[in-house]
C-alpha positions as CSV (number, residue, x, y, z in Angstrom):
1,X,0.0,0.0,0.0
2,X,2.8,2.5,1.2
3,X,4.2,1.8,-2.1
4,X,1.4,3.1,-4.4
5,X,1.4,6.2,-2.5
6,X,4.8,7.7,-4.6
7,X,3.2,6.4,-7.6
8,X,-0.2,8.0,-6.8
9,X,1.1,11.3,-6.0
10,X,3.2,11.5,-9.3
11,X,0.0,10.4,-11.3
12,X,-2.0,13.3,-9.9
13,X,1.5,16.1,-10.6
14,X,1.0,14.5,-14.0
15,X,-2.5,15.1,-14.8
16,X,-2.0,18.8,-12.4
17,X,0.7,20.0,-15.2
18,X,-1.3,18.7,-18.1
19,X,-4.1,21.0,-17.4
20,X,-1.8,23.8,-16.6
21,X,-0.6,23.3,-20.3
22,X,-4.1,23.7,-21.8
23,X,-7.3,25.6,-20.5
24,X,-10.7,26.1,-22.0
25,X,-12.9,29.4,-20.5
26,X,-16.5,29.6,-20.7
27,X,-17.3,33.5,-20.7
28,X,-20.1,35.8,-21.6
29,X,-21.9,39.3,-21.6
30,X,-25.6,40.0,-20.8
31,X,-26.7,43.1,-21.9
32,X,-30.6,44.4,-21.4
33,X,-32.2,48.1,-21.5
34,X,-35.9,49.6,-21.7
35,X,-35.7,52.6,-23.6
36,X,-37.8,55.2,-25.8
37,X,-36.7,55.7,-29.8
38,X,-38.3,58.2,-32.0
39,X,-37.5,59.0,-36.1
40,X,-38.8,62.2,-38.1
41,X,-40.0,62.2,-41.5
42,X,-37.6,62.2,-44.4
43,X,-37.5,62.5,-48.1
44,X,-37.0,59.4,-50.8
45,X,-34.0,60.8,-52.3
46,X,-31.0,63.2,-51.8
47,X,-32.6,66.6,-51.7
48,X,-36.2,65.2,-52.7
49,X,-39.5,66.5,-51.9
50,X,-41.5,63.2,-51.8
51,X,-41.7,62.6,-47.9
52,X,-41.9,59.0,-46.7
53,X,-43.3,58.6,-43.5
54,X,-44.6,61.0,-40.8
55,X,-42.7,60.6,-37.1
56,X,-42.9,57.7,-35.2
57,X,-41.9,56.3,-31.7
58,X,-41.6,53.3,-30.1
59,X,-41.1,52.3,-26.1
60,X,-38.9,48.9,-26.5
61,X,-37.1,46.9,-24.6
62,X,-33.5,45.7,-26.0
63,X,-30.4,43.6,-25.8
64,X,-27.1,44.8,-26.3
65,X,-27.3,48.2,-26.5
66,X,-23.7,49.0,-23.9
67,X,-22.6,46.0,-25.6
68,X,-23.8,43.0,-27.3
69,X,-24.8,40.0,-25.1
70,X,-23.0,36.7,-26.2
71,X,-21.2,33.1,-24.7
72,X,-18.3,31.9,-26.4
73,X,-15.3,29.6,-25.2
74,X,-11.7,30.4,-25.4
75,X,-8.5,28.3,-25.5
76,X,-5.1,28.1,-25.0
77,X,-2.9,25.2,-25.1
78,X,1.0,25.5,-24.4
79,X,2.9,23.7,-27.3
80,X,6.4,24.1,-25.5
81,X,9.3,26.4,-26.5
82,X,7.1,29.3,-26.2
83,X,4.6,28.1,-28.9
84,X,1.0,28.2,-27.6
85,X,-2.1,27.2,-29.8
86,X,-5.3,29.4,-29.7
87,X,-8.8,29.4,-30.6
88,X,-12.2,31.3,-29.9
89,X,-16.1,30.8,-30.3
90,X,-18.5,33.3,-29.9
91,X,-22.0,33.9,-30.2
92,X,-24.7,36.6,-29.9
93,X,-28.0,36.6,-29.4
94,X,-30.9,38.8,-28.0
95,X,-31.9,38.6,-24.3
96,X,-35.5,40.1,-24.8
97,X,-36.0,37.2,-27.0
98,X,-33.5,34.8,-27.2
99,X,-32.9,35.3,-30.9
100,X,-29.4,34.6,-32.8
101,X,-28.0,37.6,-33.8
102,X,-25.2,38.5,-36.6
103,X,-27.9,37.0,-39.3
104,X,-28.6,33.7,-37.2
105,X,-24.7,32.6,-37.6
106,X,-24.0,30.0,-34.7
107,X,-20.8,31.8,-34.0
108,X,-21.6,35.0,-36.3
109,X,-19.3,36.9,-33.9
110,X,-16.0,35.0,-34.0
111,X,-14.7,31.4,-35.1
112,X,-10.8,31.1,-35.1
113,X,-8.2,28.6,-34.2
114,X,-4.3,29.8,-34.8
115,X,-0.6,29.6,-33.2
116,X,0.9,32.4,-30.9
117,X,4.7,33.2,-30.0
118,X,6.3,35.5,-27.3
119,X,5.5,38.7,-30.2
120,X,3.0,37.4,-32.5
121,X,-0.1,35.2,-33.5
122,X,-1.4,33.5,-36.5
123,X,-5.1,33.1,-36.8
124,X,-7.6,31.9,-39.2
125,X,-11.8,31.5,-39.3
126,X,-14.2,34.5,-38.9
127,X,-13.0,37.3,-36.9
128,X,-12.6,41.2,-35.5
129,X,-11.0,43.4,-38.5
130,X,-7.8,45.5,-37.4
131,X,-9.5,48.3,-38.8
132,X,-12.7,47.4,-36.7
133,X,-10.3,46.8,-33.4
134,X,-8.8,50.4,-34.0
135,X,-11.7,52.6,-34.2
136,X,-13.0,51.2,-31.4
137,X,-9.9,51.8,-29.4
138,X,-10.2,55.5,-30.4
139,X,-13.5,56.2,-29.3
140,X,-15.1,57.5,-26.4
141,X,-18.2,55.0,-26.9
142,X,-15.9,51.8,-27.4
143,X,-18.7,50.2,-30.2
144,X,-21.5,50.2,-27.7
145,X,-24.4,53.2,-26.5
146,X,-26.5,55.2,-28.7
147,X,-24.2,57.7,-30.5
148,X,-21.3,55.3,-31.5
149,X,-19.9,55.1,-34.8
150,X,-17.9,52.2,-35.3
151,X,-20.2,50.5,-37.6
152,X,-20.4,53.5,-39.7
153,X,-16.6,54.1,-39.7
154,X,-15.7,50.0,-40.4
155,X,-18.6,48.4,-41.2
156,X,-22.2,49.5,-43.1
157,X,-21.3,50.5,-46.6
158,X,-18.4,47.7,-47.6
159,X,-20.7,45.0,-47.6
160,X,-24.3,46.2,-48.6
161,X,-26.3,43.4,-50.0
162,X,-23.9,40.5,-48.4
163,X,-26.2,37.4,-46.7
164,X,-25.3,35.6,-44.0
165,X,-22.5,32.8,-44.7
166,X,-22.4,34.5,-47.6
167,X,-18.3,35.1,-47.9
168,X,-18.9,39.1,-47.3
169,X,-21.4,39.7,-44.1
170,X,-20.4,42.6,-42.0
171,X,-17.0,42.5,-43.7
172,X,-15.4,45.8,-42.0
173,X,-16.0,44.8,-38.9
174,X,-16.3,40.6,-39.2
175,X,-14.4,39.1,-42.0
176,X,-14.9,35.8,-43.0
177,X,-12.6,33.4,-44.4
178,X,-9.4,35.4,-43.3
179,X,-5.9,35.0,-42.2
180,X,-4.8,37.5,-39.0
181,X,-1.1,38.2,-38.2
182,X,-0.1,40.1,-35.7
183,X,3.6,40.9,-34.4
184,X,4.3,43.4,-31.2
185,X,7.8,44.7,-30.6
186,X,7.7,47.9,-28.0
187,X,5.2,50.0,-27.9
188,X,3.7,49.3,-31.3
189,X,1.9,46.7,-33.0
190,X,1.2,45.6,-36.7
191,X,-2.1,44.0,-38.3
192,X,-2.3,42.7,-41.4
193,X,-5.7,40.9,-42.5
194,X,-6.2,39.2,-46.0
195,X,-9.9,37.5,-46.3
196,X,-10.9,34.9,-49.1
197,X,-14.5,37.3,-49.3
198,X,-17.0,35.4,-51.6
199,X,-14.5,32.6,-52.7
200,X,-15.2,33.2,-56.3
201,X,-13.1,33.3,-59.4
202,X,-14.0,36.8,-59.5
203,X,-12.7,37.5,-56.5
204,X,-15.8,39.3,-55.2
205,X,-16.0,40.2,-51.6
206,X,-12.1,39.7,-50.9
207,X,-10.6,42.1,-48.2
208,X,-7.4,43.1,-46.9
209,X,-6.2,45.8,-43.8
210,X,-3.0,46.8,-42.9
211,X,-3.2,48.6,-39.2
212,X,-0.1,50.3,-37.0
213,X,-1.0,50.3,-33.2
214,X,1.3,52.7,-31.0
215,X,0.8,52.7,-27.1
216,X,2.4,54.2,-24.3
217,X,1.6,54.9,-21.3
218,X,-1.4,57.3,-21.7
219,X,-0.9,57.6,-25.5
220,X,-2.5,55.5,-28.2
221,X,-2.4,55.8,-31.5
222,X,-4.0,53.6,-34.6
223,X,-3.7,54.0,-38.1
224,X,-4.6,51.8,-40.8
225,X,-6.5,51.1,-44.5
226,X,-8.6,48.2,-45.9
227,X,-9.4,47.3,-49.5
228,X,-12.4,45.0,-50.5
229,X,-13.3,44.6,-53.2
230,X,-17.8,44.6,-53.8
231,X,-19.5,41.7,-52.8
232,X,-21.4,39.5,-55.5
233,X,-24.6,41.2,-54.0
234,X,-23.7,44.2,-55.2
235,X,-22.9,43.7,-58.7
236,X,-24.7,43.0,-61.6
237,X,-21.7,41.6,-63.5
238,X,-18.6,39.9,-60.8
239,X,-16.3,40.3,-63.8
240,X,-16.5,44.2,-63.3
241,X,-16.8,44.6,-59.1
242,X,-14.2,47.4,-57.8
243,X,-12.3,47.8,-54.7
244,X,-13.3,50.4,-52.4
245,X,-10.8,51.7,-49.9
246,X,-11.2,52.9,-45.9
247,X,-8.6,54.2,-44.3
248,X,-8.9,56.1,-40.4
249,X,-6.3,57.4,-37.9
250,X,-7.4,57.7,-34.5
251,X,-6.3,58.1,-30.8
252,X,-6.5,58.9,-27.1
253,X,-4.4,60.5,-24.4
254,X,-5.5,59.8,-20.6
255,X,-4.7,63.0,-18.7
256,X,-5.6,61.4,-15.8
257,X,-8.8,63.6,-14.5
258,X,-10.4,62.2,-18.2
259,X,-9.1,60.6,-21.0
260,X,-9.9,62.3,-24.6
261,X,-10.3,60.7,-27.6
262,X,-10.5,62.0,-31.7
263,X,-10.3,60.5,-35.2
264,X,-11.2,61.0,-38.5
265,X,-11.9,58.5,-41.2
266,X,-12.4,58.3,-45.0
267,X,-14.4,55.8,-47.0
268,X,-14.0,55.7,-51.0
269,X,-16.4,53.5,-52.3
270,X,-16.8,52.5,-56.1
271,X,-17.4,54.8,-59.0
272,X,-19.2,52.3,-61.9
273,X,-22.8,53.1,-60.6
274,X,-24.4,51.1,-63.9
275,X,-23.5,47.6,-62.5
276,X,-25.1,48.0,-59.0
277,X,-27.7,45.5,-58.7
278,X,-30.7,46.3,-57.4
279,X,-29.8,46.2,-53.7
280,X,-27.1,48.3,-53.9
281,X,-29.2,51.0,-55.7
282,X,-31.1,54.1,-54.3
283,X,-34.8,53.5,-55.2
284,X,-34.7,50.1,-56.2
285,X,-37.5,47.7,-55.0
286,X,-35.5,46.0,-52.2
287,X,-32.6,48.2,-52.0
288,X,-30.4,48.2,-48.9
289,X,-30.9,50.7,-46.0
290,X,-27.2,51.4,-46.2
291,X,-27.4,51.9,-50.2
292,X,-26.1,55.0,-51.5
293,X,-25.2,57.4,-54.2
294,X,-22.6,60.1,-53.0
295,X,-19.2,59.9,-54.3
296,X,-17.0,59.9,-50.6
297,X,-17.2,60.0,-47.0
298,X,-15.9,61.6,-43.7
299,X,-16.5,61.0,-40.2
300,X,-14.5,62.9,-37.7
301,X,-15.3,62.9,-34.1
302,X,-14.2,64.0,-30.6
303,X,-14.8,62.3,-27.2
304,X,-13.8,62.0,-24.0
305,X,-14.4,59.3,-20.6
306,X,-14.6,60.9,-17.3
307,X,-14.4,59.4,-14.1
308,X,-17.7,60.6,-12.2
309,X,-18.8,59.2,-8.4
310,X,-17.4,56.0,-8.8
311,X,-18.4,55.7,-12.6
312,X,-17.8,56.9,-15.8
313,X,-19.4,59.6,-17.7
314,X,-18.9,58.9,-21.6
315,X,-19.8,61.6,-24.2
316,X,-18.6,62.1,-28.6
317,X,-19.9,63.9,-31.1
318,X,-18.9,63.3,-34.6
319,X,-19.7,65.0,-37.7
320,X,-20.5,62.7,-41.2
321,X,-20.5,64.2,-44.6
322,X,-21.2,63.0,-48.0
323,X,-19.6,64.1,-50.7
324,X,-22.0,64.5,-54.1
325,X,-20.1,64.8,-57.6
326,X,-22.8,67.6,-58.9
327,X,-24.4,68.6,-55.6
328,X,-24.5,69.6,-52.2
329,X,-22.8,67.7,-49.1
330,X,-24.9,65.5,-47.0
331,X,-24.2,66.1,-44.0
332,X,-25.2,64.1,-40.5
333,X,-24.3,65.0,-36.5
334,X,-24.3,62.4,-34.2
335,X,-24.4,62.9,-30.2
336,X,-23.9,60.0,-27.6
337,X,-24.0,60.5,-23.8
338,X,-23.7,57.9,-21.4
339,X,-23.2,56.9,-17.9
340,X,-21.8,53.6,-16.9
341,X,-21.8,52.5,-12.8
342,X,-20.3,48.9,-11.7
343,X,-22.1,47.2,-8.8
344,X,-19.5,44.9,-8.5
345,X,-16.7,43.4,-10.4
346,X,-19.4,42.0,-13.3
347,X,-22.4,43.8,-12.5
348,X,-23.1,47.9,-14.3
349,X,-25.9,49.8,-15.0
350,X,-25.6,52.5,-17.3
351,X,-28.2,55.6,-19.0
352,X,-27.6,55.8,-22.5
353,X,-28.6,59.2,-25.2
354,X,-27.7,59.6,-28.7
355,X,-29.1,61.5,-31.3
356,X,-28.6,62.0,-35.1
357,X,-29.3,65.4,-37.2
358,X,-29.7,64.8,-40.4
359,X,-30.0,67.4,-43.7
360,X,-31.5,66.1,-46.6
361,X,-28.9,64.6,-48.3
362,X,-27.8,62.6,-45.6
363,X,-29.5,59.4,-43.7
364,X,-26.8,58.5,-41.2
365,X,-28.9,55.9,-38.6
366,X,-28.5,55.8,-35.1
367,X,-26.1,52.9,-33.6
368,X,-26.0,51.1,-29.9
369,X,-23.3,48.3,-29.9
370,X,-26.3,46.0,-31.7
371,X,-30.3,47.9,-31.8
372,X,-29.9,50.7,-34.5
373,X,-32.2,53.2,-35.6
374,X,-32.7,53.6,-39.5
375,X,-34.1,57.0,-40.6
376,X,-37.3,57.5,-42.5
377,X,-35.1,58.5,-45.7
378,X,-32.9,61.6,-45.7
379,X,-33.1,64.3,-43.4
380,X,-35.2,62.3,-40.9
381,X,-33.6,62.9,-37.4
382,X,-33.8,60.5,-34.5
383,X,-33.1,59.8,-31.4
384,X,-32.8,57.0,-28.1
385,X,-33.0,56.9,-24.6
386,X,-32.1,53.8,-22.7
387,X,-31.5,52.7,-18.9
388,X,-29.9,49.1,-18.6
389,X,-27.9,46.6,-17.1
390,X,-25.2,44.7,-18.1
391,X,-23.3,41.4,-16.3
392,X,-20.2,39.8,-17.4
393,X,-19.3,36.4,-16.7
């Protein structure tokens, strides 16, 4: 008996450093608000006179509006000589209703599996863009509250059109099919992001970013551009699709008493408008929200995050225009105030307003991290108010 003992003990060291070498976490955000919407009337066209809808509100309740609610399972496993494999599943969904979200994807937020060293990683499946990762990281309203505008910045005009599974959905922010490498030395780290898109011999939907990270101490800097080229959606012929470029520099300084925040980004989309199909195209029976017709645009912005009473208070403002070739800007103002206090470690509550003035040549919508707001065509304005509570786990 006394002589199993040794050989017990060493069995259980064994099976103690096998699990140190590999671990599997289970984690998770639920997100829930009750708040009050409201859009204004708008026009059919840039500059039209045909209105298309008279003001309407709505008292909802919604999920995922400081950040969308999801589970997903993370893993590491130590490979020896500082070689580590890595992977990720995540999913959304709606708490008011239990829905799937990112178009009913089982892991429409990220699927990956990859190698890491001491200074860099290697991962392929459906993930985060750089560029997505970067204007977040410059923005007062990190992708989540009424008033952000990362999905305007990284994500709603690339893909119009693109369906689920599709090779091209929310490409900007999500890319699927795509290789990730990224290498840190110092203070500053490089992205670079190549995506299959629709995996056609046309080489619809295919995307590539290039993004510089700088950060020290309270400084942080991004800079980066992505190329895809139009989805299959959005084309009448594949042969003929174009590449349309983004490319933003952002930043924030923490001063201590507040940390400020600015950026300003440029989207240059394609210029054959006669082979837009019809989802891509202003007017068309089943056109996109997000289609459009201007030539360009801008969105710069200015926030800050304050520490406030145990809190933080959380305000930007960031100005969109639209540039016509013959006429007159559009141009949109978008607000977002919130207020964010933890009751614990994984508990907050939070009060959320955002706001967006548009004229009428412009029909930016209103964004939380996942309910948005769509505008009754140009120059409808809109607002939201919500009070929630979020728990991480």
């Amino acid at each position: 008996m006394y002589k199993k003992i040794p050989s017990l003990a060493a069995l259980c060291l064994l099976s103690a450093a096998a699990q140190a070498q590999s671990s599997v976490t289970l984690y998770g955000v639920v997100d829930v608000a009750v708040g009050h919407t409201s859009e204004s009337s708008g026009v059919d066209v840039p500059g039209g006179t045909r209105v298309l809808a008279s003001r309407q509100s709505a008292t909802r309740m919604d999920s995922g509006v400081s950040a969308g609610s999801r589970f997903g399972l993370r893993g590491v496993e130590d490979l020896g000589g500082g070689l580590q494999a890595k992977f990720q599943l995540e999913s959304g969904f709606n708490v008011n209703n239990g829905a799937s979200t990112q178009g009913g994807l089982l892991f429409g937020r990220m699927a990956y599996v990859g190698l890491a060293g001491k200074h860099w990683s290697l991962t392929g499946g459906r993930q985060l863009t750089p560029m997505n990762n970067a204007a977040v990281a410059s923005m007062a309203l990190p992708g989540g509250y009424w008033g952000a505008i990362s999905g305007a910045v990284t994500g709603s005009y690339e893909p119009v059109g693109a369906t689920p599974g599709g090779g091209a959905f929310q490409t900007g922010t999500r890319a699927d099919n795509s290789v990730l490498f990224t290498y840190t030395l110092g203070p500053v780290t490089a992205n670079t992001m190549v995506a299959g898109g629709n995996q056609n011999s046309q080489g619809t939907g295919r995307y590539g970013a290039f993004v510089l990270g700088y950060a020290d101490g309270p400084l942080k800097l991004n800079a980066g551009v992505s190329r895809m080229r139009q989805n299959r959606e959005q084309v009448i012929d594949p042969d003929r699709a174009e590449w349309q470029t983004t490319w933003l520099l952002g930043g924030s300084y923490d001063f201590g008493v507040a940390t400020l925040y600015t950026g300003f980004s440029q989207f240059n989309p394609r210029k054959d408008t006669s082979n837009l199909s019809p989802v891509a195209t202003v007017g068309a029976a089943g056109a996109s929200v997000n289609a459009f017709t201007w030539e360009r645009s801008r969105i710069a912005w200015v926030g800050a995050k304050i520490p406030l009473a145990g809190g933080n208070l959380l305000a930007q403002v960031s100005r969109h225009t639209y540039k016509y070739q013959d006429n007159d800007d559009g141009r949109s103002t978008t607000l977002g105030v919130a207020y964010d206090y933890p009751l614990s470690k994984r508990t907050a509550v939070y009060a959320s307003y955002g706001q967006v003035s548009n004229n009428d040549r412009a029909r930016t919508p209103l964004f939380s991290a996942i309910p948005a707001v769509s505008p009754f065509g140009y120059g409808s304005d809109l607002r939201g108010v919500s009070v929630g509570m979020r728990h991480t786990f």
